[in-house]
MARDRENLUM-730800 format. One record per atom (N, C-alpha, C, O): residue number from 1; atom name; x, y, z. Coordinates in nm, 3 decimals. Example, Ala and Ser with C-alpha at 12.3 -4.5 7.8 and 13.67 -1.06 7.14 Angstrom:
BEGIN
+-----+-------+---------+---------+---------+
! num ! atomo !       x !       y !       z !
+-----+-------+---------+---------+---------+
!   1 !     N !   1.319 !  -0.569 !   0.780 !
!   1 !    CA !   1.230 !  -0.450 !   0.780 !
!   1 !     C !   1.320 !  -0.330 !   0.780 !
!   1 !     O !   1.424 !  -0.332 !   0.846 !
!   2 !     N !   1.285 !  -0.225 !   0.708 !
!   2 !    CA !   1.367 !  -0.106 !   0.714 !
!   2 !     C !   1.290 !   0.003 !   0.787 !
!   2 !     O !   1.341 !   0.114 !   0.804 !
+-----+-------+---------+---------+---------+
REM end
This chain:
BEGIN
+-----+-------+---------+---------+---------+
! num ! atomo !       x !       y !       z !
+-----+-------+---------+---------+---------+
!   1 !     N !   0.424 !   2.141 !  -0.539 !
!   1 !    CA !   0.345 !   2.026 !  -0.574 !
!   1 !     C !   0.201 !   2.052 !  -0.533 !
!   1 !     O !   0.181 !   2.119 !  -0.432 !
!   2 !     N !   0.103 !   2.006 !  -0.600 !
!   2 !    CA !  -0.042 !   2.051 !  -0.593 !
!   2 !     C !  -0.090 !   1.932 !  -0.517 !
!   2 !     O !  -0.041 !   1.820 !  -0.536 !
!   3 !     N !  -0.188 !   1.953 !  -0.427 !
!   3 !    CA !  -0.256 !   1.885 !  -0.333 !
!   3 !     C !  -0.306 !   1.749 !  -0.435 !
!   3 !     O !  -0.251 !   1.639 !  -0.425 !
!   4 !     N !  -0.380 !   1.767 !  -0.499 !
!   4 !    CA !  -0.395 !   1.651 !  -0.607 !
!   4 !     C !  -0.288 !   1.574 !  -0.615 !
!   4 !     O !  -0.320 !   1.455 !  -0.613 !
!   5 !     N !  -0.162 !   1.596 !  -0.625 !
!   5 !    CA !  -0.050 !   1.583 !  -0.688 !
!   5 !     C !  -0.023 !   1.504 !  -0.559 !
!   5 !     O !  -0.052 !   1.386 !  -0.575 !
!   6 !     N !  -0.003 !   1.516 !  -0.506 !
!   6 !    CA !   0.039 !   1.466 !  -0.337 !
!   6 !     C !  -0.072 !   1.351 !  -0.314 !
!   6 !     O !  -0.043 !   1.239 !  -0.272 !
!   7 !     N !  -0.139 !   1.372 !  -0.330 !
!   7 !    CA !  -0.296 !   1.244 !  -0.274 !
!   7 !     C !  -0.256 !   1.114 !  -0.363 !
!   7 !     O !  -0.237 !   1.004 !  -0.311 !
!   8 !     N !  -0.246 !   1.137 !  -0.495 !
!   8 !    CA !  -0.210 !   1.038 !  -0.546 !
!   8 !     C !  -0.014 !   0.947 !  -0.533 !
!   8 !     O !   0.032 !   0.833 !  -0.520 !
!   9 !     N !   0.039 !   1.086 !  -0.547 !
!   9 !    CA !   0.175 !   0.965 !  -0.459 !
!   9 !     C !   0.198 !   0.920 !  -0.339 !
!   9 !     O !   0.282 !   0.835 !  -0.309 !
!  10 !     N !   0.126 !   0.975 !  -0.269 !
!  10 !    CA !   0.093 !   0.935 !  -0.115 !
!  10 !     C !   0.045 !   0.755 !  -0.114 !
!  10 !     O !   0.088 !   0.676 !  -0.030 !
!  11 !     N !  -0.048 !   0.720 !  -0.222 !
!  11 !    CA !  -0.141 !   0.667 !  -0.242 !
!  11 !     C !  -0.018 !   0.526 !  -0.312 !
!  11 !     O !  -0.044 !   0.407 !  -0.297 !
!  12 !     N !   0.101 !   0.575 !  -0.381 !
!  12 !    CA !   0.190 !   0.484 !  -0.406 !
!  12 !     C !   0.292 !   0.488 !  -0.355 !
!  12 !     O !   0.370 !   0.396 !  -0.382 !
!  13 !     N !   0.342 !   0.603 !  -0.254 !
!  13 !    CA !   0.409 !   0.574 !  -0.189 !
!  13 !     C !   0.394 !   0.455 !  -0.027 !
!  13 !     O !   0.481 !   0.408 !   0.047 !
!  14 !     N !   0.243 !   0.443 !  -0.027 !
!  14 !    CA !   0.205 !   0.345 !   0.105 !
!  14 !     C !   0.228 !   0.232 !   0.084 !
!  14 !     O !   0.240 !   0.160 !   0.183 !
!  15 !     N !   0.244 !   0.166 !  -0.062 !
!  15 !    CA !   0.277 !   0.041 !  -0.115 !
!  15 !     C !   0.330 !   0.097 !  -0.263 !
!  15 !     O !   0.278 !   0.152 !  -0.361 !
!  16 !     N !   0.438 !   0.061 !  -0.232 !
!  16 !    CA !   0.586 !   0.130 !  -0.330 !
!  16 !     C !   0.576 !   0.024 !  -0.438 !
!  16 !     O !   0.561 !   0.079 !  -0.547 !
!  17 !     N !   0.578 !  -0.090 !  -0.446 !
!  17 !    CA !   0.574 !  -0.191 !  -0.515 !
!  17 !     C !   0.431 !  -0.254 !  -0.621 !
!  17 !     O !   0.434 !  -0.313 !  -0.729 !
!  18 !     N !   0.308 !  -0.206 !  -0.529 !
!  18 !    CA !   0.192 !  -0.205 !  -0.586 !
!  18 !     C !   0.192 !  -0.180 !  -0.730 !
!  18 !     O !   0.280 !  -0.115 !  -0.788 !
!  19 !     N !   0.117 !  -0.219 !  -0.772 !
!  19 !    CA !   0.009 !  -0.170 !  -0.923 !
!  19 !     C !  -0.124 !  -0.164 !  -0.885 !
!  19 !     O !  -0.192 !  -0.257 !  -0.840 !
!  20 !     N !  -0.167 !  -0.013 !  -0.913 !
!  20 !    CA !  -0.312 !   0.050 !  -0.918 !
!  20 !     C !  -0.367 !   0.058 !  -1.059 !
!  20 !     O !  -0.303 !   0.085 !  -1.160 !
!  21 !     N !  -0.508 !   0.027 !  -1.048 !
!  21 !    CA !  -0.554 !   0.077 !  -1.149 !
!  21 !     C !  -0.634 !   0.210 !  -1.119 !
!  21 !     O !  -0.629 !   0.273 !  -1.013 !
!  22 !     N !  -0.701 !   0.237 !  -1.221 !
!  22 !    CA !  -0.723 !   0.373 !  -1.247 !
!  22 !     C !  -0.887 !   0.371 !  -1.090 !
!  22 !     O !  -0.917 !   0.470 !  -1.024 !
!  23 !     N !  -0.919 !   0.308 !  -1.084 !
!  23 !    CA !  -1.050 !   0.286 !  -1.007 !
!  23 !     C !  -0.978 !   0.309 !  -0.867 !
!  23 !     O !  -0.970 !   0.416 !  -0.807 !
!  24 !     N !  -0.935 !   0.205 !  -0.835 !
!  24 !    CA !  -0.876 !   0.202 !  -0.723 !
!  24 !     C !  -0.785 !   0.304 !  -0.653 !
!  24 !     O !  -0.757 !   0.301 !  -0.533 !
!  25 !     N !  -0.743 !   0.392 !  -0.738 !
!  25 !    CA !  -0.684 !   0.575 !  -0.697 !
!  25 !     C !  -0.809 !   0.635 !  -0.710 !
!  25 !     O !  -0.793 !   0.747 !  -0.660 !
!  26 !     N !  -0.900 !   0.627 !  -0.740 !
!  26 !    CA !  -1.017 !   0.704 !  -0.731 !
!  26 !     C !  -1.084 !   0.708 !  -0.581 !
!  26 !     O !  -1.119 !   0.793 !  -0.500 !
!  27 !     N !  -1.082 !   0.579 !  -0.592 !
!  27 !    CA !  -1.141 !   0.585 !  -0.427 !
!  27 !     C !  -1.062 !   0.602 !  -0.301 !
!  27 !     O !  -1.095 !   0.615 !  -0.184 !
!  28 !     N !  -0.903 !   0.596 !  -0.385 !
!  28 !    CA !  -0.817 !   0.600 !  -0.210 !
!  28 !     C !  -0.782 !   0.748 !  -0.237 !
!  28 !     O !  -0.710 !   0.789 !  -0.146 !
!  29 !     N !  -0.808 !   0.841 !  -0.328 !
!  29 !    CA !  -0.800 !   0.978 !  -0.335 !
!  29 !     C !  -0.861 !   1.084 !  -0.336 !
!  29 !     O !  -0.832 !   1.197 !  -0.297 !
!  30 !     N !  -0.995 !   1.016 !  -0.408 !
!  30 !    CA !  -1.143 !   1.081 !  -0.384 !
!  30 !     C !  -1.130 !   1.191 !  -0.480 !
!  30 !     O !  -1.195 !   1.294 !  -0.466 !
!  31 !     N !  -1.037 !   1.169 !  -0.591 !
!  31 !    CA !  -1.027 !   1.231 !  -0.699 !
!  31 !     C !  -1.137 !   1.265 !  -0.824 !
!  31 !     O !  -1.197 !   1.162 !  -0.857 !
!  32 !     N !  -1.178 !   1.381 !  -0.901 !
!  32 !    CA !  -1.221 !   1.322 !  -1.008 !
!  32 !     C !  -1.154 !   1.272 !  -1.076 !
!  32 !     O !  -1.031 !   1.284 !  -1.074 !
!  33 !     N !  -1.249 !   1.169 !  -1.191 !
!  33 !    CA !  -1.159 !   1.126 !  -1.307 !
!  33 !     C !  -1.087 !   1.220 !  -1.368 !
!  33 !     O !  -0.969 !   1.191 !  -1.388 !
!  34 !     N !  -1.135 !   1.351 !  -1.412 !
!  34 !    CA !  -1.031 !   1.451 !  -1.468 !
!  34 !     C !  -0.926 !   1.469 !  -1.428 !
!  34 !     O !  -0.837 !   1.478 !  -1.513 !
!  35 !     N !  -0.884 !   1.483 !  -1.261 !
!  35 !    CA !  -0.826 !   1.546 !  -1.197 !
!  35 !     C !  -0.694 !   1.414 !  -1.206 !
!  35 !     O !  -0.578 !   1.404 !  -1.246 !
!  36 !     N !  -0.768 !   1.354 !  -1.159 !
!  36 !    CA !  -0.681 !   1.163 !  -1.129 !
!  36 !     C !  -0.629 !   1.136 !  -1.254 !
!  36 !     O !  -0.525 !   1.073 !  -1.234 !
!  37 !     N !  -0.648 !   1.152 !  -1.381 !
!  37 !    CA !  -0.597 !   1.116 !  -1.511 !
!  37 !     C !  -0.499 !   1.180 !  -1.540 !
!  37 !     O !  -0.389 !   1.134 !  -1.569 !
!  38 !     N !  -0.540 !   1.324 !  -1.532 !
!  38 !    CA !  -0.439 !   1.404 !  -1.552 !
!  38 !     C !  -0.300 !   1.427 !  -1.472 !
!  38 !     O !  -0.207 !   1.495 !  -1.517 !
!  39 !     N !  -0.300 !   1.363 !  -1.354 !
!  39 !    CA !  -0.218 !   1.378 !  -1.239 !
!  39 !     C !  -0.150 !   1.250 !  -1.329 !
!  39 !     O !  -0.056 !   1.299 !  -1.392 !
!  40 !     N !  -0.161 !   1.121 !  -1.356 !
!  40 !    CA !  -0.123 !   1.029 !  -1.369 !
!  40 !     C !  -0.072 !   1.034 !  -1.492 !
!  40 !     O !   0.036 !   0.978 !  -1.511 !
!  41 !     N !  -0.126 !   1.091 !  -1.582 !
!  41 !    CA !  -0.018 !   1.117 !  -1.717 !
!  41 !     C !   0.098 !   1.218 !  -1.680 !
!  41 !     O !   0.216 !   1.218 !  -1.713 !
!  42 !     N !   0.037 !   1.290 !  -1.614 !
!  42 !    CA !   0.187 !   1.371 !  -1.586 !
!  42 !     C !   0.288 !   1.311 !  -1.548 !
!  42 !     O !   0.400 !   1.319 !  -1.600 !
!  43 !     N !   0.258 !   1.248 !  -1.456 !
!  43 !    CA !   0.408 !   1.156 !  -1.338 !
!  43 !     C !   0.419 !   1.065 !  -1.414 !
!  43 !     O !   0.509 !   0.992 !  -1.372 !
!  44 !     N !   0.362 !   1.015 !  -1.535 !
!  44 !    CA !   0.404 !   0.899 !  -1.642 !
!  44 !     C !   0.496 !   1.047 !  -1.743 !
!  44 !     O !   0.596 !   1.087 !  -1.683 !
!  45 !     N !   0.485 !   1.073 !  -1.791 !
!  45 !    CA !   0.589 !   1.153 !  -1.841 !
!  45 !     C !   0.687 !   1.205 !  -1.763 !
!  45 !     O !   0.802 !   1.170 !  -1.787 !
!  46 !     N !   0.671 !   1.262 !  -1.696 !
!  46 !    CA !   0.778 !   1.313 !  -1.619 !
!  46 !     C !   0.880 !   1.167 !  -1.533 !
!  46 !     O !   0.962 !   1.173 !  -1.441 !
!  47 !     N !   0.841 !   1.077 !  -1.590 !
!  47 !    CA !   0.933 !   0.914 !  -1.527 !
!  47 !     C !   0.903 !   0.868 !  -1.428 !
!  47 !     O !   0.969 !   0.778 !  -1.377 !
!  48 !     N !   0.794 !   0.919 !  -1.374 !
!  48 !    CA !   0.797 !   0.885 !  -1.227 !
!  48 !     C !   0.674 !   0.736 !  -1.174 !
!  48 !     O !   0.654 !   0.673 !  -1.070 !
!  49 !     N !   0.625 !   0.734 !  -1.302 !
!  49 !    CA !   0.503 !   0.609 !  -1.336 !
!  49 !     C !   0.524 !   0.577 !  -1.435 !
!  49 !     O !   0.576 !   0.655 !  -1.515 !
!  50 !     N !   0.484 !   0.416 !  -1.478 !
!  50 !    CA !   0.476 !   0.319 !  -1.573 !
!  50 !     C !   0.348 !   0.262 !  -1.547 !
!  50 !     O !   0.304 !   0.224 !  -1.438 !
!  51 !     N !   0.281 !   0.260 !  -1.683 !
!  51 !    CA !   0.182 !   0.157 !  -1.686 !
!  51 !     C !   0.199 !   0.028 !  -1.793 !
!  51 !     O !   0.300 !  -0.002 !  -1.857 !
!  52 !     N !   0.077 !  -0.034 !  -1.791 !
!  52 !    CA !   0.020 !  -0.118 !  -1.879 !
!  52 !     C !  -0.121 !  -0.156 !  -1.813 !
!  52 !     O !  -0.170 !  -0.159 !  -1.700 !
!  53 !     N !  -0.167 !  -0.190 !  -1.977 !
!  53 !    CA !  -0.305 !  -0.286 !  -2.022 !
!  53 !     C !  -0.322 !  -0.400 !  -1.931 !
!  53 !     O !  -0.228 !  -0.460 !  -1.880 !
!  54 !     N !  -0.435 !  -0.424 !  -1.914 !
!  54 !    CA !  -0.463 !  -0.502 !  -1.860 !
!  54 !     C !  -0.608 !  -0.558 !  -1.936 !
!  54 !     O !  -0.722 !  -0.511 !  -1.925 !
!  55 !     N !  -0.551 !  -0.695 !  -2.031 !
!  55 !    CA !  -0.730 !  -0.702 !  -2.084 !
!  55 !     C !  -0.811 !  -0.850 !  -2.014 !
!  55 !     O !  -0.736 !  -0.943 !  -1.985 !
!  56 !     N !  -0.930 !  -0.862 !  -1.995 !
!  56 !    CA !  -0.999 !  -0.948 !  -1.915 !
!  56 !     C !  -0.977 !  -1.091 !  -2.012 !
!  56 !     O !  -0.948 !  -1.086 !  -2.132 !
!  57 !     N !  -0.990 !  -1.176 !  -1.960 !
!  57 !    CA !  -0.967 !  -1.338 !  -2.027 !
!  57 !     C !  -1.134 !  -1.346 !  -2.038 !
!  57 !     O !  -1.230 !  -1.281 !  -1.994 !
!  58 !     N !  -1.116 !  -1.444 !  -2.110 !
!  58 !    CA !  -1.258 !  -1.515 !  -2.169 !
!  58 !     C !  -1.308 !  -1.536 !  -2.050 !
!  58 !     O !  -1.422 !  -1.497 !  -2.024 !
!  59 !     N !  -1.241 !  -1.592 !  -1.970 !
!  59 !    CA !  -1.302 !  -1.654 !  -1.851 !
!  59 !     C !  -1.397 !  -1.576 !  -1.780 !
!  59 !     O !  -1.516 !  -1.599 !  -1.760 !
!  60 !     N !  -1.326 !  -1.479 !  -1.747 !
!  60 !    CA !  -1.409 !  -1.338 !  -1.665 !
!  60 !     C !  -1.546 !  -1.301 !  -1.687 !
!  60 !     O !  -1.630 !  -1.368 !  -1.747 !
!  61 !     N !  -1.557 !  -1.222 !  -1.650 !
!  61 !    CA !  -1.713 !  -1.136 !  -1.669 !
!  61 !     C !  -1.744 !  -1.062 !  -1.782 !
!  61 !     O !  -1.680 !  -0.957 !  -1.787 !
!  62 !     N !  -1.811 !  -1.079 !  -1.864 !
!  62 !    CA !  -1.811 !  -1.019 !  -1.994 !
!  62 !     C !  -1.865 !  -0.875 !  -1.975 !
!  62 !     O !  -1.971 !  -0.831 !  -1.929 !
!  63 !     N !  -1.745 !  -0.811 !  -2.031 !
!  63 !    CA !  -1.824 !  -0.675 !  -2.058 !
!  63 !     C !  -1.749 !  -0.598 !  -1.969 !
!  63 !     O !  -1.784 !  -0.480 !  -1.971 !
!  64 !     N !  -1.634 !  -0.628 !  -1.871 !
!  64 !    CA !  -1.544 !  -0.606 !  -1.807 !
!  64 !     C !  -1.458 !  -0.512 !  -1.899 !
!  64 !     O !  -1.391 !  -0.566 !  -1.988 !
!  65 !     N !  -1.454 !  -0.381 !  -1.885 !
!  65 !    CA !  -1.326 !  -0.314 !  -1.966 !
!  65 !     C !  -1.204 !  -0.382 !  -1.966 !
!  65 !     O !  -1.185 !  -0.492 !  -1.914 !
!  66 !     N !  -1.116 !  -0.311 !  -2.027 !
!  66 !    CA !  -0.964 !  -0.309 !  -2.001 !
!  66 !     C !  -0.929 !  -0.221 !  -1.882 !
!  66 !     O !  -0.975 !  -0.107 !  -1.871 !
!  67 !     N !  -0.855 !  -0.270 !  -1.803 !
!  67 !    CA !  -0.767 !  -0.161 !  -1.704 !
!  67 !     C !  -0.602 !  -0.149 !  -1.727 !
!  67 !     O !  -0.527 !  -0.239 !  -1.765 !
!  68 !     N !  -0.567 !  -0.011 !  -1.695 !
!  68 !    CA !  -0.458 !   0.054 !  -1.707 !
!  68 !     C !  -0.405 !   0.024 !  -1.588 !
!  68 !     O !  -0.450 !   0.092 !  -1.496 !
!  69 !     N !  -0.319 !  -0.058 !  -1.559 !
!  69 !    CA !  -0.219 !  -0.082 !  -1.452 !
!  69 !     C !  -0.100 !   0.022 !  -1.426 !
!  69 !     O !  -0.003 !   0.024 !  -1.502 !
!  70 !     N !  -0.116 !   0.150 !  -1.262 !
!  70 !    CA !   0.020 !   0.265 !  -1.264 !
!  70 !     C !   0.087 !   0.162 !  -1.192 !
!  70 !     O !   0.021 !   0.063 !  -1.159 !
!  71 !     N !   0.248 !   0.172 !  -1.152 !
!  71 !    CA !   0.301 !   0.164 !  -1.055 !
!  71 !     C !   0.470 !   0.270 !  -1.100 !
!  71 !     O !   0.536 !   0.322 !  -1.190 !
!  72 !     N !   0.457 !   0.235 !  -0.926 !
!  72 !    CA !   0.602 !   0.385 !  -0.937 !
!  72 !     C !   0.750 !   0.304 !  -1.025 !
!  72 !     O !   0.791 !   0.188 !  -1.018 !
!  73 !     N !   0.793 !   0.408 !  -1.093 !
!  73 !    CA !   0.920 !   0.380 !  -1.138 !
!  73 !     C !   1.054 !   0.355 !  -1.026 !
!  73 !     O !   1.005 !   0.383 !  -0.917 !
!  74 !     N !   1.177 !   0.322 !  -1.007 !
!  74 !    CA !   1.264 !   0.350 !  -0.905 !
!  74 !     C !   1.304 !   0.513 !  -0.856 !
!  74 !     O !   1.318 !   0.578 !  -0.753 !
!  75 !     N !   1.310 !   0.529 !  -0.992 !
!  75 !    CA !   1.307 !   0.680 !  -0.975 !
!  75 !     C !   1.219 !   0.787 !  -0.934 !
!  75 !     O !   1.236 !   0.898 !  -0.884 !
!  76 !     N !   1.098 !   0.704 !  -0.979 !
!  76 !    CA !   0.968 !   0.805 !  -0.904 !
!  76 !     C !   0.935 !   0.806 !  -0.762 !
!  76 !     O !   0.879 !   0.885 !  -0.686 !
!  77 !     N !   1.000 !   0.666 !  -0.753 !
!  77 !    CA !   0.960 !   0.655 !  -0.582 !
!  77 !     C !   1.050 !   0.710 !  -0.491 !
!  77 !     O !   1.005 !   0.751 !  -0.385 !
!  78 !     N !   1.201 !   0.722 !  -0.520 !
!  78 !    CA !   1.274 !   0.835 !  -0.496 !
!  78 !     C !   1.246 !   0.942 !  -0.487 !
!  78 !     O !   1.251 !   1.007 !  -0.382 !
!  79 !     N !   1.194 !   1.000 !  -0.645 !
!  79 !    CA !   1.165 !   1.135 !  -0.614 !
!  79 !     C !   1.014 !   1.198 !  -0.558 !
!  79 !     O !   0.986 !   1.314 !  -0.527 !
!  80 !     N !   0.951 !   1.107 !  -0.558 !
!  80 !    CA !   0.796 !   1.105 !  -0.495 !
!  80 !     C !   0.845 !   1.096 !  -0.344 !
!  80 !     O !   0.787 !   1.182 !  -0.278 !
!  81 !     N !   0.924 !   1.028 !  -0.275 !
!  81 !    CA !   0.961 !   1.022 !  -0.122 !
!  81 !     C !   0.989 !   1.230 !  -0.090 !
!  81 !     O !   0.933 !   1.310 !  -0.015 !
!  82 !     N !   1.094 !   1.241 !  -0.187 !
!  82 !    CA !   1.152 !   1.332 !  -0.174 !
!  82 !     C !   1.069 !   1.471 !  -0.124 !
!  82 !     O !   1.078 !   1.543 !  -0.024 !
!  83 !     N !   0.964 !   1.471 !  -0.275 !
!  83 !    CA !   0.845 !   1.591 !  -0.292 !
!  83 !     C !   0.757 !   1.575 !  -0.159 !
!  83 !     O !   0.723 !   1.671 !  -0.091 !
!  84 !     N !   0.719 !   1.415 !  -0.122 !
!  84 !    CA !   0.602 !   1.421 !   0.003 !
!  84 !     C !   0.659 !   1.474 !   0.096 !
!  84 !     O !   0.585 !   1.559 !   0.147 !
!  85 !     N !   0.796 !   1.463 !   0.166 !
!  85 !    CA !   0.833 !   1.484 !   0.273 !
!  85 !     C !   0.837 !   1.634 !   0.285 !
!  85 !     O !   0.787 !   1.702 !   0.375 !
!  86 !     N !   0.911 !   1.677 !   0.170 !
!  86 !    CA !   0.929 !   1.877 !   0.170 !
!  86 !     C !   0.742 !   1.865 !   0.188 !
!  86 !     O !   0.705 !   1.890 !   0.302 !
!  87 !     N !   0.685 !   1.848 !   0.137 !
!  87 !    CA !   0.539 !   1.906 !   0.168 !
!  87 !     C !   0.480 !   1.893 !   0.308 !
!  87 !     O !   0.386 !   1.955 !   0.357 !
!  88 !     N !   0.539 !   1.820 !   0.348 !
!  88 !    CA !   0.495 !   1.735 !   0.500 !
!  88 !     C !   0.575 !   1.834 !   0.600 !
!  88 !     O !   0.530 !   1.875 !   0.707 !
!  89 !     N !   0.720 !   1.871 !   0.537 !
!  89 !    CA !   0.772 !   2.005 !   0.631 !
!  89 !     C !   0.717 !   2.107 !   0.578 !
!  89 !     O !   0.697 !   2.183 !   0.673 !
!  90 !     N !   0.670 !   2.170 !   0.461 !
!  90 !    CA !   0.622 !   2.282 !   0.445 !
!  90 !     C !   0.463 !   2.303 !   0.552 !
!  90 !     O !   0.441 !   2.407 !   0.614 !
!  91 !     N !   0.365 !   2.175 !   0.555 !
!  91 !    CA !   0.298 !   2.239 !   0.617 !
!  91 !     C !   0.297 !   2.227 !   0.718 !
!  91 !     O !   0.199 !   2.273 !   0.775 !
!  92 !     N !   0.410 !   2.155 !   0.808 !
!  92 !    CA !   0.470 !   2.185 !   0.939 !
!  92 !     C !   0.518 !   2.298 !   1.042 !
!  92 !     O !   0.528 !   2.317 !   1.164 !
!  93 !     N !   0.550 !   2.378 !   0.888 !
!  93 !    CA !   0.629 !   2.494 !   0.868 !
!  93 !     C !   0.499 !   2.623 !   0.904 !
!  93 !     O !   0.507 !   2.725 !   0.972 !
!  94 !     N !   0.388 !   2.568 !   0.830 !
!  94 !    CA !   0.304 !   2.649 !   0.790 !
!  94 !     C !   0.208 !   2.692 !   0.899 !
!  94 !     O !   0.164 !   2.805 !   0.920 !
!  95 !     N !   0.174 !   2.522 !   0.997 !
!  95 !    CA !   0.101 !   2.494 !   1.082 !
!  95 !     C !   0.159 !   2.600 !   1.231 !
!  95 !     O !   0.094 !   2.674 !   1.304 !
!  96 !     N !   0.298 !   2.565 !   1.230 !
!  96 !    CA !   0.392 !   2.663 !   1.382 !
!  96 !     C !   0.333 !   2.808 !   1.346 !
!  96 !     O !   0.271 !   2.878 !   1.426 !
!  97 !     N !   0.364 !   2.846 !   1.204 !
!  97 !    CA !   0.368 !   2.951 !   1.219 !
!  97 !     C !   0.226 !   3.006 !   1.220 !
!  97 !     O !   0.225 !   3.127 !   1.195 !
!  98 !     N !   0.127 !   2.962 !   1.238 !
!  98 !    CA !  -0.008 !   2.984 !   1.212 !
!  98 !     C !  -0.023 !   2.983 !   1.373 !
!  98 !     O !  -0.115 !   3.057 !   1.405 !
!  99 !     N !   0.032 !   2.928 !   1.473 !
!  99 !    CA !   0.015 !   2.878 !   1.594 !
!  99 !     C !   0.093 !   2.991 !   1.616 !
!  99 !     O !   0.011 !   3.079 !   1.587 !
! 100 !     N !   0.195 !   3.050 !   1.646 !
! 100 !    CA !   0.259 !   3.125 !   1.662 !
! 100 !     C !   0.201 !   3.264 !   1.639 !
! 100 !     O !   0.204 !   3.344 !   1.732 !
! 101 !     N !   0.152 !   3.295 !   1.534 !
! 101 !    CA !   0.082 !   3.429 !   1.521 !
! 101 !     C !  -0.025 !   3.481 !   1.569 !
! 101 !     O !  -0.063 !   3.596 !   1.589 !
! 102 !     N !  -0.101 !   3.302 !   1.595 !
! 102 !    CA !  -0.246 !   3.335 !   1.725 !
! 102 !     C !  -0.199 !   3.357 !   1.863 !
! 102 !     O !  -0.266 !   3.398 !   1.958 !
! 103 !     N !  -0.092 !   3.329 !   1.863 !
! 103 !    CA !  -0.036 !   3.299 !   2.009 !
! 103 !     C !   0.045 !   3.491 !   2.024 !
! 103 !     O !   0.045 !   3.532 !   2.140 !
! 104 !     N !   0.067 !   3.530 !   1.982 !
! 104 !    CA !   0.106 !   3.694 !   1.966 !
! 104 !     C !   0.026 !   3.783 !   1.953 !
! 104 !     O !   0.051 !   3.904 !   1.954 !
! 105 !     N !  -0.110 !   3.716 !   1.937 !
! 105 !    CA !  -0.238 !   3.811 !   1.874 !
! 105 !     C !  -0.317 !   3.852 !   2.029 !
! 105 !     O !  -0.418 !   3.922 !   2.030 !
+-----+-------+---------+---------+---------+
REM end
């Protein structure tokens, strides 16, 4: 799983239930838009996100886009638990052994 890839389910795994829009993963990921879009169509194909539209009422502020509402599928949040944690032991894994080899040196 790619570091990108991780920032943003991290980002729905902290509130499993949430709906993000596209802005609001920008700033809790510090993503570009390229990077953040593309991450998010992926895990929408691959099942792991659902969106929808979101269009502004009359009422609102004119000139207000539309926003794209993600939130995790049941299954994504399953398998998004799954992927963060192996990454969380891989660089656990990564960190000993980095400590370990200065420590022999």
């Amino acid at each position: 799983m790619t570091s990108p890839t991780l920032k943003v389910i991290e980002v729905f795994l902290a509130e499993p239930d949430r709906e993000f829009y596209g802005l609001e993963l920008r700033a809790a990921t510090g993503l570009a838009n390229g990077t953040l879009y593309k991450r998010l169509m992926d895990l929408e194909a691959y099942g792991w996100l659902e969106s929808r539209w979101e269009y502004p009422d009359a009422d609102e502020r004119a000139g207000r886009p539309p926003r794209r509402y993600y939130r995790l599928t049941r299954e994504g949040a399953v398998q998004a638990r799954e992927k963060a944690e192996g990454a969380a032991r891989a660089r656990a894994r990564g960190g000993l052994r980095a400590r370990l080899g200065t420590q022999g040196a």
